[in-house]
N, C-alpha and C positions, 0 to 999 in steps of 0.2 A: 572370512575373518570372524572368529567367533565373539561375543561379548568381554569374553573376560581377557584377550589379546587385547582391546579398547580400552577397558580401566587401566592399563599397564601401563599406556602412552604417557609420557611427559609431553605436557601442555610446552609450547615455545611463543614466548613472546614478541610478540613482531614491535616495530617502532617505524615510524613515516621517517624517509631519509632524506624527503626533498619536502622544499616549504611548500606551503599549500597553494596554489596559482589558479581555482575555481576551476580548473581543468584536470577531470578524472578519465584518464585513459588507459586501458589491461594492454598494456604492449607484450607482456611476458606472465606464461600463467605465474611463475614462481612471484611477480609480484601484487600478487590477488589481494593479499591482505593492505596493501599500501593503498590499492583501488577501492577499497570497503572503505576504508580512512578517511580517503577522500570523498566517497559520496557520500557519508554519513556528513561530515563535517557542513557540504554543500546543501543536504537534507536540512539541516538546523537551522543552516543560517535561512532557510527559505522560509522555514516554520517560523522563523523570530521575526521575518519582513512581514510575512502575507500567514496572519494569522486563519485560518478558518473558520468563515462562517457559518451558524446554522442559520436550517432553513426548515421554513413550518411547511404543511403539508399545502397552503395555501398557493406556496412557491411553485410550484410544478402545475401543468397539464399531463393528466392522465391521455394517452390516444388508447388503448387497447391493451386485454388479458394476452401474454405471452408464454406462461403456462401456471399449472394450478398443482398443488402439493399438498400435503397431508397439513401442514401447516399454515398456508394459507397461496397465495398466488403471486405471480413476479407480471409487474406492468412495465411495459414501453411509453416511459415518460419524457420531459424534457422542462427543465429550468424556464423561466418565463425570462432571469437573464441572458439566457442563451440559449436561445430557441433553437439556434444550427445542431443542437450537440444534443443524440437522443440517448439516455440512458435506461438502466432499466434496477424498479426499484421493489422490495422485497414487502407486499402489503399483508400483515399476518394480524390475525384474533389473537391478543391476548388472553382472553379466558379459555380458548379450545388449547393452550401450549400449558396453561397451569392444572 
């Protein structure tokens, strides 16, 4: 499909046909867009209950470099509130990116 077959499309607008019930499930690809709908909706409302914290660098335990980059190096860290759960966090020089 070339580009300019793309600009040609008429956009269609979708609309939710059933009320929203905190339960999003794609039973049919054709209703994909009704399932966007509803996760977004379900996305907000999580964001409105459980704002996100930030966390200072003090937050974390460092365990170990996991690799290193032109930018700087990614660590295997883990929240001091949740010690079970390791992530891994992107530590970079700001004056070697400027």
């Amino acid at each position: 499909m070339s580009s300019g077959s793309i600009k040609n499309k008429k956009s269609v607008e979708y609309g939710i046909t059933t009320p929203h019930d905190n339960s999003c499930i794609l039973e049919d690809i054709n209703k994909i867009q009704e399932y966007l709908e509803c996760s977004k909706i379900n996305f907000e409302n999580r964001l409105k209950e459980q704002p996100m914290k930030e966390s200072e660098i003090g937050d974390f335990i460092f365990h170990k470099t996991i690799g290193l980059g032109a930018f700087g190096r990614v660590m295997l860290v883990n929240h001091k509130s949740k010690p079970e759960q390791f992530l891994a966090m992107k530590v970079r020089n700001g004056k070697a990116i400027l």
